[in-house]
C-alpha positions, 0 to 999 in steps of 0.5 A, spaced: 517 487 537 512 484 533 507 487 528 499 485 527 497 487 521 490 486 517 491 486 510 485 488 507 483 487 499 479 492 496 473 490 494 466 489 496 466 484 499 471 482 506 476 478 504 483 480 509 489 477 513 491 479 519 499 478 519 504 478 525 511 479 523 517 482 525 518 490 525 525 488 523 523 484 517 524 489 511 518 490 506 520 485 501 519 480 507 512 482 509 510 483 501 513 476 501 509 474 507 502 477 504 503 474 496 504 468 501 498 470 505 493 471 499 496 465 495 499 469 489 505 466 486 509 472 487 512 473 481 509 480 480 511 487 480 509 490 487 509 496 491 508 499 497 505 506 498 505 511 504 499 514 506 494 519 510 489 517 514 485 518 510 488 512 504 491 518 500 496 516 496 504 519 497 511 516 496 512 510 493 516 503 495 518 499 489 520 492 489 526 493 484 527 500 481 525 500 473 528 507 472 534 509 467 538 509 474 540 515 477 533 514 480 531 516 488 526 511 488 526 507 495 526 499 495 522 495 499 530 490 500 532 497 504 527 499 507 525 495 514 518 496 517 519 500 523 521 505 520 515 506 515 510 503 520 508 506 526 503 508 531 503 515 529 504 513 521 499 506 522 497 505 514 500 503 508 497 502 501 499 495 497 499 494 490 500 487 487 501 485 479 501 493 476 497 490 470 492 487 474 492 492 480 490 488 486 489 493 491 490 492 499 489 497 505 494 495 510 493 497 517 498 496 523 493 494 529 497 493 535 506 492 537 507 486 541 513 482 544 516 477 540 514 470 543 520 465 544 519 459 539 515 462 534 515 463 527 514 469 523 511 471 519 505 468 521 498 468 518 494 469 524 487 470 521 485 469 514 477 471 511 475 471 504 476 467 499 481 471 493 477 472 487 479 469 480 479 476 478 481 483 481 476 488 484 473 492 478 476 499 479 472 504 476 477 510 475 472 514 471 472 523 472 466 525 476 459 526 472 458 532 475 465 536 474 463 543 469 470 544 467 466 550 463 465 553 469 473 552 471 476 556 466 470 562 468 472 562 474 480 564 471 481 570 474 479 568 481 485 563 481 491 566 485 497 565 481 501 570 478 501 569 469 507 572 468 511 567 473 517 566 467 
């Protein structure tokens, strides 16, 4: 089966691709297929995050695991995209180069058949220019957050004081 999928930057301005590639390809394929798609050079830290409908952040896919060994973090060469894209799981968030954090929203759109002859992956539609620099990310708390409040409201938490 084929994949169309919009890759879209984060940003204020629309500037997306729309892919289509194999669902048998794995993630390192397609995160091959996006650098390639948005002209990076591909030489960067790169994970694939899973996610909620509403864009929540859960578990990630790492391009290679950077732990001490011993580590349970899944890897984009051992996992395909069926099995992570689906109709029911449609979305995935997609980070790009760590200290720039080029952010994507990645949207499965349709599953197709595969057409005999075809190259894939594909480029199917490209809008945007890539900005020089990423997005400016503004990761600052709420203003409006009293933690004052928060610690008033202690004994309303429901939690058991003595759990050790």
């Amino acid at each position: 089966m084929i994949y169309k999928i919009r890759i879209i930057l984060d940003a204020e301005e629309d500037i997306f691709r729309d892919i289509e590639i194999e669902s048998e390809n794995t993630l390192e394929d397609f995160h091959n297929a996006i650098t390639q798609a948005f002209g990076f050079m591909g030489d960067e830290m790169a994970s694939f995050y899973t996610c909620d409908e509403n864009w929540n952040q859960d578990q990630e896919i790492a391009l290679f695991d950077m732990s001490d060994g011993g580590s349970n973090v899944r890897l984009m060469n051992e996992t395909f995209l069926e099995d992570i894209l689906t109709r029911e799981t449609p979305k995935l968030i997609y980070v790009y180069d760590f200290l720039n954090m080029w952010t994507f929203f990645v949207e499965l759109a349709d599953i197709v058949e595969n057409v005999e002859g075809h190259g894939y992956p594909n480029v199917l539609f490209s809008f945007g220019e890539l900005p020089d620099t990423p997005p400016e990310k503004n990761f600052e708390a709420d203003p409006t957050f009293d933690f004052d409040d928060t610690f008033e409201r202690y004994d309303d938490l429901d939690f058991d004081e003595n759990w050790n």
